[in-house]
Gaussian input, Z-matrix of N, CA and C with variables (Angstrom, degrees):
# hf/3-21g

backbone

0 1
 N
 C     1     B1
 C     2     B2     1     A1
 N     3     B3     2     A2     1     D1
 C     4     B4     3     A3     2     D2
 C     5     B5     4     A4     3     D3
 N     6     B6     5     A5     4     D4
 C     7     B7     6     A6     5     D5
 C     8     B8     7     A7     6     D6
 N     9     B9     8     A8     7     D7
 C    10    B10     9     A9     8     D8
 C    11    B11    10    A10     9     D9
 N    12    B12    11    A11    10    D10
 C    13    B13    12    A12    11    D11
 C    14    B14    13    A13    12    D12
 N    15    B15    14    A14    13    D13
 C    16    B16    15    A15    14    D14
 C    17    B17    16    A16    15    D15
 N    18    B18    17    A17    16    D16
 C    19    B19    18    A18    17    D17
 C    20    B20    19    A19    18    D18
 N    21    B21    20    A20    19    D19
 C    22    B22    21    A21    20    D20
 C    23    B23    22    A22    21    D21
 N    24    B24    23    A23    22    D22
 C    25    B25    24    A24    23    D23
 C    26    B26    25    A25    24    D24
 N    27    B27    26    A26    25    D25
 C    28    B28    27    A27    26    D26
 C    29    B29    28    A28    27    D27
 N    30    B30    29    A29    28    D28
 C    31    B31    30    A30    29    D29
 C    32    B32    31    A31    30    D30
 N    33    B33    32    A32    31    D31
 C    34    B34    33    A33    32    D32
 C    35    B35    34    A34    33    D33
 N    36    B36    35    A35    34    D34
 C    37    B37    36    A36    35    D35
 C    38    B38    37    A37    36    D36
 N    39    B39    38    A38    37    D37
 C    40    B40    39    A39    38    D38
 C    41    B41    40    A40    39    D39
 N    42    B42    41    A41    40    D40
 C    43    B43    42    A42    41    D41
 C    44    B44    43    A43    42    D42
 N    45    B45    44    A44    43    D43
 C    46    B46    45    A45    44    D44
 C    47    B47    46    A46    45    D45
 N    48    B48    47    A47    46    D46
 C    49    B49    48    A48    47    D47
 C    50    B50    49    A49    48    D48
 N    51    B51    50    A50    49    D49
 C    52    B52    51    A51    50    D50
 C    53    B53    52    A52    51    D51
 N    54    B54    53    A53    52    D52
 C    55    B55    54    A54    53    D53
 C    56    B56    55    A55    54    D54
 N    57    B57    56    A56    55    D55
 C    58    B58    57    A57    56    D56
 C    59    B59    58    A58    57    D57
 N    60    B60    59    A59    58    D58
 C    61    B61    60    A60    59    D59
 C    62    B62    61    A61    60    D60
 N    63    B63    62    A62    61    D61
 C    64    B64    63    A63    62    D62
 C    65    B65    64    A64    63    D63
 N    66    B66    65    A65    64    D64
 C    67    B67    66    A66    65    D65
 C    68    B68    67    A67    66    D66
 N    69    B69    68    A68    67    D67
 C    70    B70    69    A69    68    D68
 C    71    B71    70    A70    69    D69
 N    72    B72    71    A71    70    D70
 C    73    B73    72    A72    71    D71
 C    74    B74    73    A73    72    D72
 N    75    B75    74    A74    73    D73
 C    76    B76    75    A75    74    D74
 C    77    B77    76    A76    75    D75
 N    78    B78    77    A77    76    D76
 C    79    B79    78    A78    77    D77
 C    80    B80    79    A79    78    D78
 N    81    B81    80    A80    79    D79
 C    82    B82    81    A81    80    D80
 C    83    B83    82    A82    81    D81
 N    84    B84    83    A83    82    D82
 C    85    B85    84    A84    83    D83
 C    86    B86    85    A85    84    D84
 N    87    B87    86    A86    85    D85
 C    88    B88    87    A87    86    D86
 C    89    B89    88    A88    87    D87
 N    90    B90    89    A89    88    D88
 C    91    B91    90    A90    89    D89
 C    92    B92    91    A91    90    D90
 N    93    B93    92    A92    91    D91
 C    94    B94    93    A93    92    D92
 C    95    B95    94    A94    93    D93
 N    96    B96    95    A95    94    D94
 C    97    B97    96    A96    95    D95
 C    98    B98    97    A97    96    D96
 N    99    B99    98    A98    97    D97
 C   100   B100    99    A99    98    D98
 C   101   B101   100   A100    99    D99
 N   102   B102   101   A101   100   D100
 C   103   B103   102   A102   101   D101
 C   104   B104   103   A103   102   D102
 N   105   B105   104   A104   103   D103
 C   106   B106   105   A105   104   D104
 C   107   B107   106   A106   105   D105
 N   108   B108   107   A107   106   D106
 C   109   B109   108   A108   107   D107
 C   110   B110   109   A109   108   D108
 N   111   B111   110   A110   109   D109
 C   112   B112   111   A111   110   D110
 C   113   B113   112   A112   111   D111
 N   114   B114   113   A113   112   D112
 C   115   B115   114   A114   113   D113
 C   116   B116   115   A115   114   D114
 N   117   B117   116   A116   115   D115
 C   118   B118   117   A117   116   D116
 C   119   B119   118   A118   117   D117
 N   120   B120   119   A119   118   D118
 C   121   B121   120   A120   119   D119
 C   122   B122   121   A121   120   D120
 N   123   B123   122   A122   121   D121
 C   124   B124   123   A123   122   D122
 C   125   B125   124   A124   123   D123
 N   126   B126   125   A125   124   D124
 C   127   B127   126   A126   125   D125
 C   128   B128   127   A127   126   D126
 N   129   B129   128   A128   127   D127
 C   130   B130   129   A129   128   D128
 C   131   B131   130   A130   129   D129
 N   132   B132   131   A131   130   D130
 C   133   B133   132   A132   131   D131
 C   134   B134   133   A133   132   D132
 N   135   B135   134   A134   133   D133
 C   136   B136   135   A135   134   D134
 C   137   B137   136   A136   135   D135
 N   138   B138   137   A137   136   D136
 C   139   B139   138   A138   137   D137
 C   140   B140   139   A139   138   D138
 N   141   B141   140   A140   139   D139
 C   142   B142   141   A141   140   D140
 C   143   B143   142   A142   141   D141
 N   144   B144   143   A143   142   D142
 C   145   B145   144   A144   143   D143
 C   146   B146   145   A145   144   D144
 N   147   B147   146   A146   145   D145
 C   148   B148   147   A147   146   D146
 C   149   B149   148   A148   147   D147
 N   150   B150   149   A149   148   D148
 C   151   B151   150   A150   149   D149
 C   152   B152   151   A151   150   D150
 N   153   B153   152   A152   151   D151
 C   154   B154   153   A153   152   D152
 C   155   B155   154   A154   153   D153
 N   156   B156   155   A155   154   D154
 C   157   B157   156   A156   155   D155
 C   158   B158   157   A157   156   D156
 N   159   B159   158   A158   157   D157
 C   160   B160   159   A159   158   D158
 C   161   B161   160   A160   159   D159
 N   162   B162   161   A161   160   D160
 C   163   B163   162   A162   161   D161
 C   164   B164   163   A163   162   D162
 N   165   B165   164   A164   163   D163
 C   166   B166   165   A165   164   D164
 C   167   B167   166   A166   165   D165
 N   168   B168   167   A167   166   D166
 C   169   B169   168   A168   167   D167
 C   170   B170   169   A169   168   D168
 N   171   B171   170   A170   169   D169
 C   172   B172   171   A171   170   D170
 C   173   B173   172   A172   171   D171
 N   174   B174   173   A173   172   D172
 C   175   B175   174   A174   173   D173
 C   176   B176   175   A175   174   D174
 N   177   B177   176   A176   175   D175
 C   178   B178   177   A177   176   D176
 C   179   B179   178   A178   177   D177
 N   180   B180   179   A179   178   D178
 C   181   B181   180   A180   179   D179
 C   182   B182   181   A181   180   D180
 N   183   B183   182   A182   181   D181
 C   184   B184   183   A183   182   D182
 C   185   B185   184   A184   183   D183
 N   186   B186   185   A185   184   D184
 C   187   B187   186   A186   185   D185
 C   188   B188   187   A187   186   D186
 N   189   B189   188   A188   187   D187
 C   190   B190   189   A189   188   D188
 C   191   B191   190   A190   189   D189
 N   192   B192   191   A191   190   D190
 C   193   B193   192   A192   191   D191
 C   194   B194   193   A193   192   D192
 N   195   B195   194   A194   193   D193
 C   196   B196   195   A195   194   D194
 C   197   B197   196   A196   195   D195
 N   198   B198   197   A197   196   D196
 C   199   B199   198   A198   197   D197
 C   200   B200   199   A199   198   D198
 N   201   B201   200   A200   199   D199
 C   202   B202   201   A201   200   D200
 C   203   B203   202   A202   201   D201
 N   204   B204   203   A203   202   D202
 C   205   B205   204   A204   203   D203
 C   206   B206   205   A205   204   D204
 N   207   B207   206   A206   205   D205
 C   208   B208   207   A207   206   D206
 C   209   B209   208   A208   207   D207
 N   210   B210   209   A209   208   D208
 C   211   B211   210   A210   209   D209
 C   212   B212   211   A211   210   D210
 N   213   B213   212   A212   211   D211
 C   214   B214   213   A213   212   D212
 C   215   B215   214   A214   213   D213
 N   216   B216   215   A215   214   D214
 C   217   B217   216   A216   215   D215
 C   218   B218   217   A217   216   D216
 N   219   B219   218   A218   217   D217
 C   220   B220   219   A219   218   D218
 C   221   B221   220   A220   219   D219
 N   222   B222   221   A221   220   D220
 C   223   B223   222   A222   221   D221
 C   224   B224   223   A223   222   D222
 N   225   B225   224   A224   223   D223
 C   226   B226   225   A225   224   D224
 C   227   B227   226   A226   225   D225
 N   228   B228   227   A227   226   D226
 C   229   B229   228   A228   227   D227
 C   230   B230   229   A229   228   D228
 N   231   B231   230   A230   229   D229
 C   232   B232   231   A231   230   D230
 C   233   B233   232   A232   231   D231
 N   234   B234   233   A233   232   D232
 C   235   B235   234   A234   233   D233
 C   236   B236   235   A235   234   D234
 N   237   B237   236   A236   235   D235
 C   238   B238   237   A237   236   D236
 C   239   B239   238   A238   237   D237
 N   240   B240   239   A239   238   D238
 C   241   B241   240   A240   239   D239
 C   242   B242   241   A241   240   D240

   B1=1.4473
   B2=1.5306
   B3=1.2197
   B4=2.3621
   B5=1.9336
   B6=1.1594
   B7=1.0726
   B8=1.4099
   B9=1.2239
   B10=1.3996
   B11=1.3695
   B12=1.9056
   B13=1.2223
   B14=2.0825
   B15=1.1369
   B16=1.6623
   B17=1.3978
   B18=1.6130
   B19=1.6188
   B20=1.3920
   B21=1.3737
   B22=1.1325
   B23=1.7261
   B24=0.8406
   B25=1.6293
   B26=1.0590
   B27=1.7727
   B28=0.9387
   B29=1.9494
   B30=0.9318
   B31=2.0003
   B32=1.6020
   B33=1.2168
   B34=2.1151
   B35=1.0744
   B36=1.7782
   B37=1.6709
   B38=1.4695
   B39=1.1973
   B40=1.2015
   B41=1.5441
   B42=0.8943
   B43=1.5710
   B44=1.9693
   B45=1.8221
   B46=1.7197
   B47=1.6000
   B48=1.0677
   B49=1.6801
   B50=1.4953
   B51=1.7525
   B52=1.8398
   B53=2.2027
   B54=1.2680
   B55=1.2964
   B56=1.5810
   B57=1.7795
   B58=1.9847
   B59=2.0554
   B60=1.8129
   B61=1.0446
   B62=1.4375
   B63=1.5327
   B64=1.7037
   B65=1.2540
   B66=1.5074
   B67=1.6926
   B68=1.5547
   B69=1.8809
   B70=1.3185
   B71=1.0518
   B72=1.4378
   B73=1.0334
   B74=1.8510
   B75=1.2082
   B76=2.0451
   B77=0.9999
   B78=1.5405
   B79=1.5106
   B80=1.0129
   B81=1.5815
   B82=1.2878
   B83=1.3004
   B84=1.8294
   B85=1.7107
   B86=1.4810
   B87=1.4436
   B88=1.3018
   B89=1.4158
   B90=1.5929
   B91=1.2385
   B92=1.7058
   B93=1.2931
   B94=1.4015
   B95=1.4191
   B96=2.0017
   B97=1.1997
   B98=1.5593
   B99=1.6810
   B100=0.7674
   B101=1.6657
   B102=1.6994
   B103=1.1399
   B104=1.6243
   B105=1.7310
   B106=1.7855
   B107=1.0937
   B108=1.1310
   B109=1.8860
   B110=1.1083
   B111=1.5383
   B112=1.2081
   B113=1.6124
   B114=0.9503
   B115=1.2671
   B116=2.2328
   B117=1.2320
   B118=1.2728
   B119=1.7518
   B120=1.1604
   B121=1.2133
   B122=2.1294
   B123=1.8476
   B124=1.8714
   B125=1.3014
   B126=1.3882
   B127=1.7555
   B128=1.3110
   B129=1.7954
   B130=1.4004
   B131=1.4294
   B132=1.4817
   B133=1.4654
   B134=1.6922
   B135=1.4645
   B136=1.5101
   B137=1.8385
   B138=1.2956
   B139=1.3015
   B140=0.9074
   B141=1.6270
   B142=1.4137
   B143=1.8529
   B144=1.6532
   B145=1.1432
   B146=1.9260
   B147=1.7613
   B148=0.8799
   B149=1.3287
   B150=1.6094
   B151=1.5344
   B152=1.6324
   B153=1.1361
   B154=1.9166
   B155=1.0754
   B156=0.9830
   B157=1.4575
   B158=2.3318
   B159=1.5496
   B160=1.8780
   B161=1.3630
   B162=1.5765
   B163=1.4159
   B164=1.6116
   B165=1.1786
   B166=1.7530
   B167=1.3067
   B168=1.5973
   B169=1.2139
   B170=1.9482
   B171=1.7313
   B172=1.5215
   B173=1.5327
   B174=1.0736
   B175=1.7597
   B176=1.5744
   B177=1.2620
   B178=1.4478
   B179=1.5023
   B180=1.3217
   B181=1.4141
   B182=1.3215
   B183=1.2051
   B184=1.8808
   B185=1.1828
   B186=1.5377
   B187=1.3219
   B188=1.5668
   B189=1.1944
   B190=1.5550
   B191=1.4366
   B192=0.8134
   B193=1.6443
   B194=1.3997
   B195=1.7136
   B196=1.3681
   B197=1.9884
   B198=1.1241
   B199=1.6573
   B200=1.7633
   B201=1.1673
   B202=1.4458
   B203=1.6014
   B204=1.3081
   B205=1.5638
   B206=1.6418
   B207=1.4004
   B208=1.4573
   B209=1.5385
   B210=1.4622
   B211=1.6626
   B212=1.5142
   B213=1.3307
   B214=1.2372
   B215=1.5590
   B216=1.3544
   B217=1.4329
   B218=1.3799
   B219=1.3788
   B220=1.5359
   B221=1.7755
   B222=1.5587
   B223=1.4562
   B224=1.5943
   B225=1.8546
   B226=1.4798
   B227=1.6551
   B228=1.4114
   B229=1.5427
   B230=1.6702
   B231=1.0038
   B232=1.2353
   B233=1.2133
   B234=1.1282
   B235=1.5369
   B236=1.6442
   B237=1.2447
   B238=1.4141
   B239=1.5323
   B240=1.0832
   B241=1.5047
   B242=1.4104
   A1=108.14
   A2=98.45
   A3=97.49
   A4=92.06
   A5=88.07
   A6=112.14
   A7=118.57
   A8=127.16
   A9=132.11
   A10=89.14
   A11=106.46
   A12=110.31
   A13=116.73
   A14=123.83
   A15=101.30
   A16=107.60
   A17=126.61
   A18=110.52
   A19=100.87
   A20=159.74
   A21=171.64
   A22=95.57
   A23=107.31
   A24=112.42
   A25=98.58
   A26=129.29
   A27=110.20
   A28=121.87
   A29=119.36
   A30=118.34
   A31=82.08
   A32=130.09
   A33=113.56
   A34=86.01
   A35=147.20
   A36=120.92
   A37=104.93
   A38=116.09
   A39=129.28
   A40=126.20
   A41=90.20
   A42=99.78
   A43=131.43
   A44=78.41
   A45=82.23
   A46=121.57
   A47=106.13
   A48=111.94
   A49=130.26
   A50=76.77
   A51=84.33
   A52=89.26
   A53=96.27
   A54=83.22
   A55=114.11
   A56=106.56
   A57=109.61
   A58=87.83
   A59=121.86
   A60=130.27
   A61=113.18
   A62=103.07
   A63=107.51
   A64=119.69
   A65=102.65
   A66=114.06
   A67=103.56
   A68=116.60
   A69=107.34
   A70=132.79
   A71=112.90
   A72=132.47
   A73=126.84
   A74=85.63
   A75=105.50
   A76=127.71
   A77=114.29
   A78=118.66
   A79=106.89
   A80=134.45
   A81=129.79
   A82=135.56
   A83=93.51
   A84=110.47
   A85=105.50
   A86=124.45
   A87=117.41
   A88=101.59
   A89=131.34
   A90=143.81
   A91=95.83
   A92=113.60
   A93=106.58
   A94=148.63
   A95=86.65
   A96=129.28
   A97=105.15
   A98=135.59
   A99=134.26
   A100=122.21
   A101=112.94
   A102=109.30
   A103=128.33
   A104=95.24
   A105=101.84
   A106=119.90
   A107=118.53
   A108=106.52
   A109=110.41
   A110=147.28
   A111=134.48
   A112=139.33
   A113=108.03
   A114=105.63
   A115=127.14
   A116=111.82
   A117=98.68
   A118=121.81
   A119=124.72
   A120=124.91
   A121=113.95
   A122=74.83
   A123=88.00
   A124=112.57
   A125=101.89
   A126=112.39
   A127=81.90
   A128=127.12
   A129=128.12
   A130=78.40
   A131=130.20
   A132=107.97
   A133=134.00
   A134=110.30
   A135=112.46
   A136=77.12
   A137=132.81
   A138=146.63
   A139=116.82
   A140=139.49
   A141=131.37
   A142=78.59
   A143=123.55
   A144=117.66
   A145=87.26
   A146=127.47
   A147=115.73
   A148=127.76
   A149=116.62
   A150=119.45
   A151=100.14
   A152=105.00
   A153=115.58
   A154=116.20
   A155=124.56
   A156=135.35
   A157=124.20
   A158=83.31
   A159=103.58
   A160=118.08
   A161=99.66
   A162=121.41
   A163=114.00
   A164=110.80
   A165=108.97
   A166=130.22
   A167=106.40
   A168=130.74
   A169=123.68
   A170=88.70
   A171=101.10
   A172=99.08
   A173=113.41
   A174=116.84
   A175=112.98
   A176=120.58
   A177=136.33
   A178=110.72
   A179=145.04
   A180=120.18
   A181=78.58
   A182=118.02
   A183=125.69
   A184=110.81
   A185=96.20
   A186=121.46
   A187=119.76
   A188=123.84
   A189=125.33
   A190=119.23
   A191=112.45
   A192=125.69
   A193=106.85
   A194=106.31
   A195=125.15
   A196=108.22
   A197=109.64
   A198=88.78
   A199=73.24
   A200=124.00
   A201=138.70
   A202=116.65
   A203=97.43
   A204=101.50
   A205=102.25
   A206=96.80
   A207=112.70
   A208=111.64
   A209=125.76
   A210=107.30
   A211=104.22
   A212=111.69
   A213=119.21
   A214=136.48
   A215=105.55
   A216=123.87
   A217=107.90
   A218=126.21
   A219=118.14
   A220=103.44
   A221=108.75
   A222=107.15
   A223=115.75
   A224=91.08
   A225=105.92
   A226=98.61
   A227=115.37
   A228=106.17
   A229=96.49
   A230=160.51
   A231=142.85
   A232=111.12
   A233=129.13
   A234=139.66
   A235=112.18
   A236=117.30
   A237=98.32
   A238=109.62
   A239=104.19
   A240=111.75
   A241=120.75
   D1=139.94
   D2=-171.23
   D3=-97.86
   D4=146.96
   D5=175.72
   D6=-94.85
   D7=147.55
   D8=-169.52
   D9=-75.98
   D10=166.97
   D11=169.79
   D12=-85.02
   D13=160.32
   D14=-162.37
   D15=-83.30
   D16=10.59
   D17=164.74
   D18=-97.01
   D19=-14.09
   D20=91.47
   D21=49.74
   D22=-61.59
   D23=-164.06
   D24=-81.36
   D25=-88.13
   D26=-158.62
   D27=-68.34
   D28=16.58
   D29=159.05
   D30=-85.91
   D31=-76.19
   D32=-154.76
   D33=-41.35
   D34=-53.33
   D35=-158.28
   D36=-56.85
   D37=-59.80
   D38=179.78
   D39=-44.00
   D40=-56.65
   D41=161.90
   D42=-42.47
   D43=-55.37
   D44=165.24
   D45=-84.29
   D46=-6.04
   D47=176.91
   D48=-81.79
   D49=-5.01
   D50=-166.92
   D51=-112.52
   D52=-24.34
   D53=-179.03
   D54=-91.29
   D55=4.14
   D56=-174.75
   D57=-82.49
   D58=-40.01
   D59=-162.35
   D60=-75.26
   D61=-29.99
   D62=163.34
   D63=-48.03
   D64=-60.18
   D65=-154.85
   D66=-78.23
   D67=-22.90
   D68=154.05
   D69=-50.74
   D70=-52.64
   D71=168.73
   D72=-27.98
   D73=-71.90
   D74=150.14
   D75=-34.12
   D76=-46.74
   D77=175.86
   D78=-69.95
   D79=-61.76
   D80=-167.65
   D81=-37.12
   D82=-51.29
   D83=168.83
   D84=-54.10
   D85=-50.36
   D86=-145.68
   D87=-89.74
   D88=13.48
   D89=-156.89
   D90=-128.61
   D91=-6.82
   D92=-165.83
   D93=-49.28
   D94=-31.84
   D95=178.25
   D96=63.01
   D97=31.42
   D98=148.95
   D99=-96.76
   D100=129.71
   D101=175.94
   D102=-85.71
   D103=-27.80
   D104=175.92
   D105=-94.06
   D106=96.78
   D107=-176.50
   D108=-68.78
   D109=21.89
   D110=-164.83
   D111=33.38
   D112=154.68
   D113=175.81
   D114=-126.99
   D115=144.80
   D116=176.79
   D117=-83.54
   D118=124.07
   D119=157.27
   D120=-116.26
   D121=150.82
   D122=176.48
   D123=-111.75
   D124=135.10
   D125=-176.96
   D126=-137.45
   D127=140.52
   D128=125.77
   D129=90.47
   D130=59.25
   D131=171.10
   D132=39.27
   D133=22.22
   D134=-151.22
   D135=-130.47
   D136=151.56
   D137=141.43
   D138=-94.73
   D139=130.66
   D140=-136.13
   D141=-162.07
   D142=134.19
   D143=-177.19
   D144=-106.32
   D145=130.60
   D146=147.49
   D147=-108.58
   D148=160.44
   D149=-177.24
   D150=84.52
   D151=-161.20
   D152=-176.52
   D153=107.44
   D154=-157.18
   D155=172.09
   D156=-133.60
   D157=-9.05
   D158=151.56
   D159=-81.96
   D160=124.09
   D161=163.24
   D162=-86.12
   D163=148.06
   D164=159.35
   D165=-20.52
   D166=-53.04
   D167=174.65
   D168=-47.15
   D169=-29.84
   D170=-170.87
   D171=-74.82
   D172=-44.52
   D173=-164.31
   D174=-105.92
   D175=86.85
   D176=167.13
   D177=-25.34
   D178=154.46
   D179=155.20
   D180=-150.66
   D181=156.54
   D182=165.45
   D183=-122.07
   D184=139.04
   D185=-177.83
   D186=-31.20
   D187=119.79
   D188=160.25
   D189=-52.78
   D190=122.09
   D191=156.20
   D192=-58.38
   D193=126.40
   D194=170.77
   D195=-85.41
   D196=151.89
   D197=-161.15
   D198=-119.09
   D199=144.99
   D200=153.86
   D201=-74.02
   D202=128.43
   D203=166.37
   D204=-61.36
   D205=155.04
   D206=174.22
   D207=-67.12
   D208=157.95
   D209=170.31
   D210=-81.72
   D211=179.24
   D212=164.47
   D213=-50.21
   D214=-45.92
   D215=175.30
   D216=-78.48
   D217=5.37
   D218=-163.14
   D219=-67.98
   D220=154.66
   D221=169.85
   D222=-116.38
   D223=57.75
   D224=179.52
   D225=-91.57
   D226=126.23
   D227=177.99
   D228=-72.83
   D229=-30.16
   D230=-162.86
   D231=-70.00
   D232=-12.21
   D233=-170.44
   D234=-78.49
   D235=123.98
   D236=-172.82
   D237=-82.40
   D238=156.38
   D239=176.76
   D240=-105.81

């Protein structure tokens, strides 16, 4: 009995693993039960997604840090003088 060559096997695993994760993949979207996919528009240098099916709620963002100017007297060398 001939034996396969030994990369033979593992690409068919591979092969079928990538096409079981596709077709999941497929399902999921097409299971979404969303009808508006939204769309992106730019105003003001800003990309802003409207419509969809994400709420606020879905996408966390944390607060920015406001950075303070240095004082005057500071003995930060980066500070110009």
């Amino acid at each position: 009995m001939a034996q396969p060559s030994n990369g033979v096997f593992p690409l068919l695993v591979g092969m079928i693993t990538a096409a079981t994760l596709s077709g999941a993949a497929v399902l999921v979207v097409l299971n979404s039960g969303c009808e508006d996919p939204g769309s992106y528009h730019e105003h003001d240098g800003v990309v802003e997604l409207i419509g969809g099916c994400l709420r606020p709620s879905d996408l966390p963002v944390a607060p920015r840090e406001t950075a303070e100017p240095p004082s005057p007297g500071s003995s930060d060398p980066f500070v110009a003088r």
